[in-house]
GULOVO-308376 format. One line per 10 residues: their letters; for each residue x, y, z of C-alpha. Coordinates in nm, 4 decimals. Each point is the difference from the previous one (the first is absolute). Layout:
<atoms>
A> X Y Z  ...
</atoms>
This chain:
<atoms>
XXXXXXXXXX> -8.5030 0.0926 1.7620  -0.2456 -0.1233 -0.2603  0.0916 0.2918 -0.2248  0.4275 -0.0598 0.0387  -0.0872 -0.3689 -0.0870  -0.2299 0.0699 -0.3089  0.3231 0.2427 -0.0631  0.2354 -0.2222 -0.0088  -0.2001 -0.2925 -0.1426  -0.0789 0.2518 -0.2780
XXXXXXXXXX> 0.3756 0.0692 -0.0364  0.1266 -0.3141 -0.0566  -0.2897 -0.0629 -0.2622  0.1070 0.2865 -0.2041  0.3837 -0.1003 0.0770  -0.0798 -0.3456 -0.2003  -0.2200 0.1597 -0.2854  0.3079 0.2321 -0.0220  0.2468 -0.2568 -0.0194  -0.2550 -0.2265 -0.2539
XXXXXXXXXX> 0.0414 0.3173 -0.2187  0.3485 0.0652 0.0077  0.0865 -0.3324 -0.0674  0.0717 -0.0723 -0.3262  -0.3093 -0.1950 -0.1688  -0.0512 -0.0755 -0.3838  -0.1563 0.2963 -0.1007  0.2754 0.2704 0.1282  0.3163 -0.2339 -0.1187  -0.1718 -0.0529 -0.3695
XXXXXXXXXX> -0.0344 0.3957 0.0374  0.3961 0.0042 0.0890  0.0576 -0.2463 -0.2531  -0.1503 0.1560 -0.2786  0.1671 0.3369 0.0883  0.3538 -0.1360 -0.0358  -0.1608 -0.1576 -0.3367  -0.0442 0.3193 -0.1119  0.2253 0.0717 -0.3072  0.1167 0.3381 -0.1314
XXXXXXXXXX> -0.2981 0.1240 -0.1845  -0.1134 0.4213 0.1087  -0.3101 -0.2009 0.1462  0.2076 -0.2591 0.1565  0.2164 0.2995 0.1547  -0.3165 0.2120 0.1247  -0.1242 -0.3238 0.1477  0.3551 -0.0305 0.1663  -0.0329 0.3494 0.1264  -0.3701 -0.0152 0.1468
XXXXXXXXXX> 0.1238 -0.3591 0.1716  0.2962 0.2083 0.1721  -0.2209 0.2911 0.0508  -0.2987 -0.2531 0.1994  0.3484 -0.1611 0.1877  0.1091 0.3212 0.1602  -0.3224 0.1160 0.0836  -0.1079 -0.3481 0.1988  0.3840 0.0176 0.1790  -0.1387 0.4274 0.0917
XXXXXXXXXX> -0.3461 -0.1371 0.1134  0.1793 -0.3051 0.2244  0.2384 0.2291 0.1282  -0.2575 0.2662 0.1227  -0.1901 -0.2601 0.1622  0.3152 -0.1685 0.1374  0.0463 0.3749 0.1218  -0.3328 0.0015 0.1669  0.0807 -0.3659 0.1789  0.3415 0.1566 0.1471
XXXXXXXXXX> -0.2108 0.3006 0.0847  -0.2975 -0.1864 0.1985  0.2311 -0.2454 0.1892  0.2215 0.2808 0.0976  -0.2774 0.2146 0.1243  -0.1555 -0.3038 0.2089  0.3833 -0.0493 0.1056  -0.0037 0.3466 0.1428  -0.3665 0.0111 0.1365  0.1126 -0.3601 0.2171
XXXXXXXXXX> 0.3028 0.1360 0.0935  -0.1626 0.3593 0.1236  -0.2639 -0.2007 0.2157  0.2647 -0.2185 0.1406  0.2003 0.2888 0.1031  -0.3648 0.1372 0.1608  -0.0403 -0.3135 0.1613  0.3643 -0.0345 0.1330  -0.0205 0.3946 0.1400  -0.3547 -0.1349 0.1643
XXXXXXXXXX> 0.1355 -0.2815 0.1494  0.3077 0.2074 0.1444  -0.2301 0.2967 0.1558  -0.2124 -0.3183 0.1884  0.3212 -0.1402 0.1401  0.1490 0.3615 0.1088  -0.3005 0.0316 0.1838  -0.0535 -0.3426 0.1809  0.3773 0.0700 0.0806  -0.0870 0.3681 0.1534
XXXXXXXXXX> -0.2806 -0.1364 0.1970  -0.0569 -0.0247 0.3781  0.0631 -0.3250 0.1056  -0.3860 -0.0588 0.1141  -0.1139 0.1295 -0.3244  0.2410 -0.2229 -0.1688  -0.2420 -0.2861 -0.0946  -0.2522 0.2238 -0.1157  0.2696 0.1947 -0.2453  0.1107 -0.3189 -0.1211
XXXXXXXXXX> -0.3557 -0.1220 -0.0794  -0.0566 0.3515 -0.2106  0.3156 -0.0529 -0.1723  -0.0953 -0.3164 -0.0777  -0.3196 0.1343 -0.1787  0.1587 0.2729 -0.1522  0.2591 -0.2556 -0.1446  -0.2643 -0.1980 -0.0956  -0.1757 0.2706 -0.2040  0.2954 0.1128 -0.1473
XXXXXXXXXX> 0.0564 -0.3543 -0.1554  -0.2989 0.0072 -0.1521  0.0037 0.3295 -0.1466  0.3259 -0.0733 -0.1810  -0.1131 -0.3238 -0.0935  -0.2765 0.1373 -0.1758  0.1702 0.2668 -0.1838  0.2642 -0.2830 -0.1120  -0.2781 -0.2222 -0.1029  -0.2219 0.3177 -0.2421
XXXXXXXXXX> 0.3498 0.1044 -0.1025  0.0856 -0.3131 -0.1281  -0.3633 -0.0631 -0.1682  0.0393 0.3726 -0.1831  0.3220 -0.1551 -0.1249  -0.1117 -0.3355 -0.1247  -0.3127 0.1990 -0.1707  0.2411 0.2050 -0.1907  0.2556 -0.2826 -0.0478  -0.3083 -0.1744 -0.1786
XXXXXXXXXX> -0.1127 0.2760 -0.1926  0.3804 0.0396 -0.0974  0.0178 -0.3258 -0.1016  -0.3390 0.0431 -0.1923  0.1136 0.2814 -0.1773  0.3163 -0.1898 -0.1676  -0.1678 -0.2880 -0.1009  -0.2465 0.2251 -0.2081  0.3429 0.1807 -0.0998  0.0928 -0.3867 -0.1162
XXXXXXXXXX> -0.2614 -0.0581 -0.2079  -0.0951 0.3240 -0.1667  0.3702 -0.0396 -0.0586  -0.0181 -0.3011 -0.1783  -0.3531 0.0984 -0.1876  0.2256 0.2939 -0.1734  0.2364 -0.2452 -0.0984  -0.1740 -0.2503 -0.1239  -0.1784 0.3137 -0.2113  0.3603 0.0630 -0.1474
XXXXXXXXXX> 0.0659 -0.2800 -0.0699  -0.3064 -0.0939 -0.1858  -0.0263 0.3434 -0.1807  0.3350 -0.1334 -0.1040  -0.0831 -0.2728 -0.1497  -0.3113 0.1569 -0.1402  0.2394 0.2480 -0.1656  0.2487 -0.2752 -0.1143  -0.2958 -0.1973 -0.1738  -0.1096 0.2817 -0.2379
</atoms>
């Protein structure tokens, strides 16, 4: 339990730093800005190009770890669902025999399936609870991974932009 909650706690903190990074702040709209100041100089246009070029590789590098989010929560979808189906069988194969039993040996069937229900709660909750912690880890890393896209992103612009102006100066 301590590990889901350090999980999830660890989850949301990347969430945030994600979203502080994706919003817009000063630095990555005066890097906009001073691409669409950009005139029609070959240095201006190279600049142009390496500022598309550092665009459509962050949108590849969000989308493969958007990829790997849709991947994770599927896979913990289908792990839950398989152990709920285990448990539901489980549950059914108790009750079929209670139902077959003597009636003197009735209480005593009852009290096993009651057990065996039991255990079979337990089992699936656990495999619902690790396949939902292997999902937020990768869901973090995921999220990780395309705020680094972000700002290397932005770095290669602002390096276009700057060798721009650089160029423009001379």
């Amino acid at each position: 339990m301590n590990k889901l909650l350090a999980t999830l706690i660890a989850g949301l903190f990347a969430t945030s730093v994600y979203a502080q990074t994706a919003t817009p702040s000063t630095a990555p709209a005066a890097t906009t800005n001073a691409a669409a100041a950009l005139g029609d100089t070959k240095a201006d246009n190279k600049a142009k190009e390496k500022v598309a070029k550092a665009e459509q590789k962050e949108a590849k590098d969000v989308s493969k770890a958007d990829d790997k989010i849709a991947k994770a929560e599927q896979k913990a979808s289908d792990k839950k669902a398989k152990a709920a189906h285990k448990r539901d069988k489980k549950v059914a194969d108790a009750q079929e025999k209670v139902a077959k039993a003597d009636p003197e040996d009735q209480a005593k069937a009852a009290a096993k399936a009651d057990e065996k229900v039991a255990k079979a709660d337990l089992k699936a909750e656990k495999t619902a609870i690790n396949a939902d912690e292997k999902a937020q880890k990768k869901v973090v890393d995921a999220n990780a991974d395309k705020a680094k896209a972000h700002a290397k992103a932005n770095e290669k612009k602002a390096e276009a932009v700057a060798e721009a102006h650089k160029a423009d100066a001379k």
